[in-house]
C-alpha angles and dihedrals in degrees: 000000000000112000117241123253132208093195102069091064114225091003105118084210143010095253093059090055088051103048092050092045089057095049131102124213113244149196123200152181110250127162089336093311139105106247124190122225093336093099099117122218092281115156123240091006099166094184091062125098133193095212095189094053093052095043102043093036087048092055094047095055091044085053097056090048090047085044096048092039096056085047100057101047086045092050114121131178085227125078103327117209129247090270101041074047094057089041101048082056103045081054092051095052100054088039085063096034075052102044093044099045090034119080093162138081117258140127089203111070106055086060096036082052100054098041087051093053090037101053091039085055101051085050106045083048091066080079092076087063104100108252103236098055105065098046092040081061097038084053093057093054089053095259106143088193145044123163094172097183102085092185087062088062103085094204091060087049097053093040091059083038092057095043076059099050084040081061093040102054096037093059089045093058085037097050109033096022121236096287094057091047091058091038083059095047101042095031101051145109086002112035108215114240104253098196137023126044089310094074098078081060084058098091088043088052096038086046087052090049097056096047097053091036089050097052086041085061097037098052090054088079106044096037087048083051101045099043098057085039095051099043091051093041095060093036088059093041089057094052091049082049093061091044091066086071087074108208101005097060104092097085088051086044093042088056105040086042088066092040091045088054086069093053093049093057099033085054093047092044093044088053094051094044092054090047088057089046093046095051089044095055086052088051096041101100085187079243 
């Protein structure tokens, strides 16, 4: 039996804090209506939406247009002020991360880079809210539920992890045509023997090469989703965790908050540099 705990407010137990803390509010599709927060935990439910993830994710990601956009027509070669500052070396940094971890030629991909580190941060960086606030507000406007880190919400992870294997599939076809992509994906690691008594081992060999290549493929998109999910997970769990100590928690938030800083930014820059990587290997021609 879960012990009570005076610090959750009107929560009887911990669990009960915990689980509402970790649930997204959600609209779905149910006998031909629209139902709130009664969806189940069914698997693969494509009529259900987390309606926090996509609006708050969704803001974020309108705020850092709105944000570079200002910058940029506000740029100027004089004295730049402290945020075309920050800007000009946030830029900076992802150019060199792409022009050290990109061999190929696209436009593309030093953009696509910095708006990827950019909007996961921001939304990684919703975990320093405290974790009460957003959801105490949320409750007087008659929102049962507010789950404010996008990037603890799996389904937000894979879906930015799937626009990346989308990319990544479609440059490898681009770039190599659809024969050198299969060729990559049925002659490597092991090249089948074209000519002696070998050749009647090739289709086992091809067979074996497609196998390991296409689970290779296949893992980039999930691995690159559940990384980012489960470090930002924990991490809110953990805050969530610390609030249960009521008043005496704010030593034990205030250090986990600057470590945590590290672990926002180390989770948004490891998804952009395997997005790099991941792009790079579709462009690389082995020429």
């Amino acid at each position: 039996m879960e012990e009570e705990s005076h610090s959750v407010g009107h929560y009887e137990t911990s669990g009960e804090y915990i689980n509402h803390h970790l649930t997204n509010l959600q609209v779905c599709r149910r006998d031909g209506h629209w139902v709130w927060n009664d969806c189940g935990s069914a698997l693969f439910d494509m009529t259900t939406l987390n309606v926090d993830s996509l609006v708050i994710s969704f803001l974020l990601g309108l705020f850092l247009m709105v944000l570079l956009r200002s910058v940029a027509k506000k740029a100027t070669t004089g004295r730049p002020g402290k945020l075309q500052t920050a800007v000009e070396i946030l830029v900076g940094i992802v150019d060199g991360s792409v022009r050290d971890a990109f061999h190929g030629k696209n436009k593309l991909i030093a953009p696509l880079a910095l708006t990827i580190f950019a909007w996961v941060f921001l939304m990684n960086l919703m975990d320093l809210i405290p974790v009460d606030w957003l959801p105490w507000a949320a409750g007087h406007a008659n929102v049962p539920y507010l789950k404010v880190v996008p990037t603890t919400d799996v389904n937000v992870t894979f879906a930015m992890s799937l626009s990346v294997f989308i990319l990544v599939l479609f440059y490898s076809v681009k770039i190599k045509g659809i024969g050198g992509f299969l060729k990559e994906l049925t002659f490597h690691p092991i090249a089948p023997p074209t000519k002696g008594v070998l050749i009647v081992t090739a289709p086992l060999i091809i067979a074996f090469n497609f196998v390991l290549e296409g689970v290779s493929l296949l893992s980039k998109p999930i691995s690159l989703s559940l990384r980012l999910f489960g470090n930002m997970y924990a991490g809110e769990l953990i805050f969530i965790l610390i609030a249960l100590i009521g008043v005496y928690q704010l030593p034990l938030h205030f250090g986990w908050a600057v470590f945590h800083i590290l672990v926002i930014t180390l989770q948004a820059y490891i998804f952009m540099m395997l997005t790099i990587v991941y792009l790079n290997q579709a462009h690389d021609t082995g020429h």
